[in-house]
N, C-alpha and C positions, 0 to 999 in steps of 0.2 A: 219396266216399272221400278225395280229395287235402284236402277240407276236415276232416276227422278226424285225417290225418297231419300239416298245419299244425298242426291246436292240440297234437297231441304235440311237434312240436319245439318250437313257441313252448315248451311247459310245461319243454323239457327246457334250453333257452335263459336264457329269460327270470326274470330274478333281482333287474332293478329296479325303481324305478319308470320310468313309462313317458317321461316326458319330466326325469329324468336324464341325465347323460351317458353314465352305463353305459347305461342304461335305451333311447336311442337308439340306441347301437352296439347293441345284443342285437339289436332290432328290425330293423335297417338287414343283421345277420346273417338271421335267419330269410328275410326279404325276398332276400337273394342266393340262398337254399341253398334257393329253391322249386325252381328248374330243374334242372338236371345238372349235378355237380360234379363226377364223377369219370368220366371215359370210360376213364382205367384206375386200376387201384386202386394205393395207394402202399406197401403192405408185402409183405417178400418172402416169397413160397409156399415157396422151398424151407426156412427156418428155420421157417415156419409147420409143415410137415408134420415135422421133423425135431423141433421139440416136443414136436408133437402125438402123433406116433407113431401115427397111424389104423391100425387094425384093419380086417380084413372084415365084424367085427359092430358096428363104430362108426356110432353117429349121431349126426354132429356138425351142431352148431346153430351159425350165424354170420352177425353181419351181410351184407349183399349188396355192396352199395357196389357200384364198375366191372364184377364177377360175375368180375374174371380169375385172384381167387384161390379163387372156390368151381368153379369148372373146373377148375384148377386141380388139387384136393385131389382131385378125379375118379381121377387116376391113382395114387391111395394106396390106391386100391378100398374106400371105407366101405362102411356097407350104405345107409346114406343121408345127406344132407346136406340140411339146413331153412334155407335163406337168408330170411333179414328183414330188412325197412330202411322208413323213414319217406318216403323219396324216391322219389316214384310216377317221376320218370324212369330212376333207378336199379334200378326194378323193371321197368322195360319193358325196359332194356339186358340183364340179365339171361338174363327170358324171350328176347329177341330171338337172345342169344347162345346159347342151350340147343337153339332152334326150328334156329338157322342148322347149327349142330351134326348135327345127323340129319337133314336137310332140305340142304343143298347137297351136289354129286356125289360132291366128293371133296374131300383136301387143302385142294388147290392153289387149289380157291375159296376155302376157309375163310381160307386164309393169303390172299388176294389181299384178304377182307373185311375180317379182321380184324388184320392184319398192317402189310396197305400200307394199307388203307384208306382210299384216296383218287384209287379206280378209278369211272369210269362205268359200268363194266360190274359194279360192286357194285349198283348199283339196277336194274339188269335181272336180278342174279340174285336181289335181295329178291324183285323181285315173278313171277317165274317160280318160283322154289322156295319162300323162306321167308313170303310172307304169306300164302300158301292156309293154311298150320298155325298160325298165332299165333292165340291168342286175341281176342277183337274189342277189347278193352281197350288189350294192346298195341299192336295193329294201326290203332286209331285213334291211337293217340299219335306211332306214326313217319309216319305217313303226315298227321296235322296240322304247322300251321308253327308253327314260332321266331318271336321278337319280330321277327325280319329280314323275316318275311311266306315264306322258306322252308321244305319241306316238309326236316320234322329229317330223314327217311333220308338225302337228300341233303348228309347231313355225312362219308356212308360213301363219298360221289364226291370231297371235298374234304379230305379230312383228319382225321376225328372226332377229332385224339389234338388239334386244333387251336381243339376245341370243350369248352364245359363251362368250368363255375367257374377247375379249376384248368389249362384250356388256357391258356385268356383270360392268368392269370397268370403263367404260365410265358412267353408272348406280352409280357407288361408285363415283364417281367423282362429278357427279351432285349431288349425297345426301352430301359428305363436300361441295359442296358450298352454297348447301340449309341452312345449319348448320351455315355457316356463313351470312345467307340473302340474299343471291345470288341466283339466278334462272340463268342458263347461256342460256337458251331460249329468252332470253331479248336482246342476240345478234342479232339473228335475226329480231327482228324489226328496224336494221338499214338499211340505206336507201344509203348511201354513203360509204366512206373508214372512210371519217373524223369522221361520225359514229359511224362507228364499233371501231375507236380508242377511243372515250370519253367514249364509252359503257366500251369497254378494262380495260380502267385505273383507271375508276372511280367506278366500282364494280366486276371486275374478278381479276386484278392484286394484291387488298390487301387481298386476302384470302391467298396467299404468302408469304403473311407476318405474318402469324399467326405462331405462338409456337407450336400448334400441326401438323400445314401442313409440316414445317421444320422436325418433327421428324418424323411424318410417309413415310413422300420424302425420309428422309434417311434411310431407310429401304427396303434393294433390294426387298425384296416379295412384298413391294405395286406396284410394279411394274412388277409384272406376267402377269396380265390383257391386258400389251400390248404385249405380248410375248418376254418379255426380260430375258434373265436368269442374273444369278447372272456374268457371265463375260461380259456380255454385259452392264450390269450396270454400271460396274467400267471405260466401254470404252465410254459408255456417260455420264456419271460423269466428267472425267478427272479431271483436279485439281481444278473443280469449286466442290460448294454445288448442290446436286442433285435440290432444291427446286428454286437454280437460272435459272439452266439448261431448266427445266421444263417450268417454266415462259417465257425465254425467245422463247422455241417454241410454246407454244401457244398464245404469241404473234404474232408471224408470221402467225399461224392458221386464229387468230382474227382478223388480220389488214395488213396482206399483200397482201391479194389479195378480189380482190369484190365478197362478199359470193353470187352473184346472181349467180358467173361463177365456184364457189369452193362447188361441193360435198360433201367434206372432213370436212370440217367448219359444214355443215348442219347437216352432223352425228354426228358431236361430240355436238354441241351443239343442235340437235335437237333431237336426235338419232333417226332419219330414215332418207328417204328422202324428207321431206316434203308433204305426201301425194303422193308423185311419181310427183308433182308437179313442183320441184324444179330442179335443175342443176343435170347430170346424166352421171354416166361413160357412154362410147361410147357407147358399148353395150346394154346399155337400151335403148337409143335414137333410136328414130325412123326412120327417117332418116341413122340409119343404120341395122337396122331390117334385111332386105332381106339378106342381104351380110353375115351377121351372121348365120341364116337361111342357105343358099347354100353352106357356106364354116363349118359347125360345123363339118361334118365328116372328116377335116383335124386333128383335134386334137385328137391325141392317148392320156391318161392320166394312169400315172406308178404308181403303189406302191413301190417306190423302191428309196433308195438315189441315189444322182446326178450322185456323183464322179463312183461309181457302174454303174449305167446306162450307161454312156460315157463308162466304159472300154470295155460294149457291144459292142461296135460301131467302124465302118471302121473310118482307119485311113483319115483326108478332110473330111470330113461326115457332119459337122455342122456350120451351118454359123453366129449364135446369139444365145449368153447364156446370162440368167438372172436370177441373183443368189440371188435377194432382198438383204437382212441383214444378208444369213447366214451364214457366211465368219466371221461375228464377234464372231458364237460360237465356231470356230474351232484352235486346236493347230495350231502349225508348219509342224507336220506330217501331219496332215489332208489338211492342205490349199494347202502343196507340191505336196499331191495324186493328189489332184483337177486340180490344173493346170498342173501337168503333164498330165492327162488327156483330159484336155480343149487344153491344146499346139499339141494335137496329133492327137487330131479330127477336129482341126481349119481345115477351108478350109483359103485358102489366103483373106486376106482382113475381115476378121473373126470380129466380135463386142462380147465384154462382157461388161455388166452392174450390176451395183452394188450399193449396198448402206452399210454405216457405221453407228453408232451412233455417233459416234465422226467426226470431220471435216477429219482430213485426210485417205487419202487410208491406209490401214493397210499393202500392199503387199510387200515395200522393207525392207529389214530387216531381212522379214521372209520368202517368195520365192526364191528359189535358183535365182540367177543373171543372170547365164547364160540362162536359163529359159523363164525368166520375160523381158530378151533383146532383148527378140521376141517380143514383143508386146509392141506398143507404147500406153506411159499413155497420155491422150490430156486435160493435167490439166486445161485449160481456159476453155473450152466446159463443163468440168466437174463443175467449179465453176458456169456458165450460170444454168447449171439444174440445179445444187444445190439451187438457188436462186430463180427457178421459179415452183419447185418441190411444188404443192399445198397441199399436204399430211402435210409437214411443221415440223415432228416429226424428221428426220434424219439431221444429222450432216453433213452429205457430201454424195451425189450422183456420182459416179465413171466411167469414160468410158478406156476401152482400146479396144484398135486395132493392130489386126495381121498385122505386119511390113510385104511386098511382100518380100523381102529377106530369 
């Protein structure tokens, strides 16, 4: 099975020849993006569900990725949700988080697991509660080791938010600013917005201006760690310099919104969650605890690409897709499958959401027209979330809508 999900991503990657220099960067991507990239996921749930507008008879279909925003959409009460993804560690994370769900006592473990997550007494409660219910699949993946020789549960005793593609980077991030004098944990002791701005400009922003941050920015592989490949690079590049680009979103990270209310901020410049202390996707919070708890057995979770999955599926079948960013790695043929397949499974009144690295949607141009004339784009709504999108890394946030006609 993980050899089946390799040749999907290579296919969905790989666009040169092989010993090019695109053609080695693709490579040298698929090659990072075997293991686990995301231990949590990078776009925010509440603009997600505030799109989406979930019903009680929705069945929303969405990639997996970290699984914190298909929890997440739990307490919007669909009638189900089908998580997919290519990344058999992303699907064990998943399961793992569903199983830990209705499988540990209460709360207070959940939040100790998945919160702080980097308690010992997280792998006494893996293996007293949650590995009796996991599947043997899962069960064999956390319970084998990392390229470290340790066993991967034990990243639940260390830190998991300090693991994975884009821990590691967020890790390299904070050692160039150490390099420069910079501690970017100095964010956090601000107290206001004004704050977090004086903090921003007067020790995070000039490390931007350095001669080696410029050159290593320009270079697609530093930027593996957020899961971007090499075409997705050049779509958040556009005709600026990568190291402007960069700047200018984690200014937005830094100063656009009050880091009491932004998770997102906390990780990056804390890398966890502040002791489980601090601001928390929905799902961790306790206040929705239960809801997550009684509704996890809605979520079926696939090894399988998207567009693939949908061709399973009756024609009206689906009521909310959510495609994250990976729309930016796909040709012409691949985006046409996709929505030919999204167009045919829509139920009326149907929602897709989506995100780009660049500001605008990518879809005219390169979806067939007649197609794409189903479904109205609601570009103001989309510029609203794009603005209020606390993740802060994407260039534009996307909604369309199945036209009743």
């Amino acid at each position: 099975m993980a050899s089946v999900a390799h040749r999907n991503i290579t296919r969905a990657v790989h666009r040169h020849r092989r010993l090019s220099k695109q053609g080695l960067l693709e490579r040298a991507f698929t090659f990072a993006f075997r293991g686990l990239v995301y231990a949590q996921i990078w776009e925010d749930p509440d603009v997600d569900m505030e799109a989406l507008a979930i019903t009680p008879d929705s069945h929303v279909v969405t990639i997996a990725s970290g699984g914190c925003n298909v929890l997440s959409y739990l307490t919007a009460d669909p009638a189900r949700i089908t998580a997919v993804d290519l990344n058999t560690a992303h699907i064990a994370l998943n399961r793992l988080k569903l199983a830990a769900a209705g499988a540990l006592p209460d709360h207070d473990a959940f939040h100790r697991f998945f919160a702080r997550a980097d308690c010992r007494e997280n792998v006494s409660a893996y293996r007293q509660f949650v590995a009796p219910v996991l599947d043997d699949a899962t069960r064999r993946y956390w319970e084998g080791r990392d390229f470290t020789g340790r066993r991967r549960i034990g990243g639940f005793a260390r830190g998991i938010y300090k693991h994975g593609l884009l821990g590691r980077f967020i890790g390299a991030a904070h050692l160039l600013a150490r390099l420069h004098g910079v501690n970017p944990r100095r964010m956090l002791d601000a107290q206001s917005l004004d704050e977090q701005r004086a903090i921003f400009e007067a020790e995070l922003a000039p490390v931007f201006d350095s001669a080696f941050t410029r050159w290593l920015t320009s270079q697609p592989a530093s930027l593996f760690g957020l899961g971007i490949p090499p075409a997705q690079y050049e779509a958040l590049a556009g005709d600026e310099r990568m190291d402007s680009v960069l700047k200018a979103r984690l200014e937005k990270l830094a100063c656009g919104f009050d880091l009491k209310d932004n998770y997102f901020a906390v990780q990056a410049f804390g890398r966890g969650y502040a002791g489980g202390e601090g601001p928390l996707p929905p799902y961790l919070q306790a206040g929705n605890h239960q809801a997550v708890v009684e509704r996890a057995g809605r979520v079926d979770v696939r090894h399988v690409n998207f567009t693939d999955f949908l061709a399973s599926q009756e024609a009206g079948s689906v009521d909310r897709y959510v495609l994250l960013d990976a729309q930016d790695w796909m040709d012409d043929a691949q985006l046409n499958a996709l929505w030919a397949q999204i167009t045919r499974t829509a139920r009326r009144g149907a929602r897709v959401l989506f995100r780009t690295a660049g500001e605008p949607s990518i879809l005219p141009g390169r979806v067939d027209d007649a197609m794409l004339s189903r479904w109205d784009y609601r570009a103001e709504e989309s510029l609203d979330l794009t603005a209020r999108d606390r993740s802060a890394i994407y260039g534009g946030v996307h909604l369309y809508v199945r036209k009743d006609a």
